[in-house]
C-alpha positions in Angstrom: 0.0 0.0 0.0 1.1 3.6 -0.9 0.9 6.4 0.6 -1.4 7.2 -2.0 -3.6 5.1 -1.4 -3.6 5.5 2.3 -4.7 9.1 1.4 -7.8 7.2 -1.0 -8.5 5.4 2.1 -8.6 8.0 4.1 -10.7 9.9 2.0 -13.4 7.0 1.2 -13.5 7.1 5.2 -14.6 10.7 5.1 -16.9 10.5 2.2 -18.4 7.4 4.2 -18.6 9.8 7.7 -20.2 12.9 5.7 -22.7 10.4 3.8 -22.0 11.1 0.2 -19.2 11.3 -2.6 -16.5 14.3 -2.0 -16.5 16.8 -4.8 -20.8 16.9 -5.2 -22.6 20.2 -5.4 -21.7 23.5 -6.0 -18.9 23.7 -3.6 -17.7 20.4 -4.7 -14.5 21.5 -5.7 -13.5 23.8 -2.6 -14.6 20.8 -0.6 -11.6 18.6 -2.5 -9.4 21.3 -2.1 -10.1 21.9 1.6 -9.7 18.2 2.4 -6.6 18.4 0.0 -5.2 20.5 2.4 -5.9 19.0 5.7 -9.1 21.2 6.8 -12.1 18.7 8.3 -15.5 19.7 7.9 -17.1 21.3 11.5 -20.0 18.4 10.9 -17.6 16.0 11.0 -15.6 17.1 13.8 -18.3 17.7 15.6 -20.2 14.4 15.2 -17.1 11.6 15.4 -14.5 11.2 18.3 -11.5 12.8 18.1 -8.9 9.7 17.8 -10.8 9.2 14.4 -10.0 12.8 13.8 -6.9 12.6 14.2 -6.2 9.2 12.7 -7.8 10.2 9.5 -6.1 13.6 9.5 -2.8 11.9 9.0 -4.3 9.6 6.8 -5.0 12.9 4.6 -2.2 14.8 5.3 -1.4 17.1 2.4 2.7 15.5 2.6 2.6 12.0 1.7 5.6 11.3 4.0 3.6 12.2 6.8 1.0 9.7 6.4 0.9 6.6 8.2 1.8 2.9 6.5 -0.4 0.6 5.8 1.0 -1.5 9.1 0.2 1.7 11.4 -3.2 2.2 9.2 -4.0 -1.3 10.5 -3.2 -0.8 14.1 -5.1 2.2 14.2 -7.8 0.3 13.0 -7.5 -2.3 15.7 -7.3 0.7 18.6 -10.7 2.3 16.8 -12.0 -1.0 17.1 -11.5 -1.7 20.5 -11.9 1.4 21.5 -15.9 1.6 20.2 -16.2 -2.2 21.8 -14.6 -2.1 25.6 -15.9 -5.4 27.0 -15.0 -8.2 28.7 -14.8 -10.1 25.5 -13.7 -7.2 23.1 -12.6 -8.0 19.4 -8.7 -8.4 20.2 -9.9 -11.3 22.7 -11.9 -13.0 20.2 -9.9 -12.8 17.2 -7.1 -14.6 19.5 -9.5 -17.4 20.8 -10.3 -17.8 16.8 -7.2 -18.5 16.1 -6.3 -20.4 19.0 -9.4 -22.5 18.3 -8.2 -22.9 14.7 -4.5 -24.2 15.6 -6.3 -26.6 18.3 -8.5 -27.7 15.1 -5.5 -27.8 13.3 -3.9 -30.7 15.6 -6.6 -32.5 15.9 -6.6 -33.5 12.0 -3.0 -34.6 12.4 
């Protein structure tokens, strides 16, 4: 993954969190431009917490060497994750019983 296409990413996230395609309308353009350089809609600052903010303002960032890799994109995903589900059996806990479950299948065929 490029940084490019951690920007692409990044900006499919925001077009998913402000509900339509970037670029529509009249001020479609200055919208692009805005996001182009680094500037967040108020809606959606307003509306979503600010570690997803953040996370997809460097995602965005107008100099591709400041944007994340697609390892750090992935771990940021993971902390969003467990962030929005804190319980006693939170995502991280099951995806490690899955696989442990899967290796204990695993030996039981040999």
């Amino acid at each position: 993954m490029t940084k490019s296409d951690v920007f692409s990413l990044g900006a499919t996230i925001y077009e998913l969190l402000i509900g339509r395609q970037l670029g529509e309308g009249s001020d479609g353009a200055l919208e692009w431009h805005s996001l182009r350089d680094g500037e967040f809609s108020v809606l959606v600052k307003s509306r979503y917490s600010g570690y997803l903010i953040e996370f997809l303002q460097k995602m965005l960032d107008p100099q591709p060497q400041m944007r994340p890799s697609a390892v750090q994109v992935c771990r940021g995903a993971e902390n969003m994750i467990e962030s929005l589900f804190p319980c006693e059996n939170d995502v991280t806990e099951i995806i490690r019983l899955k696989a442990e479950n899967e290796m204990l299948r695993r030996q039981l065929e040999e």
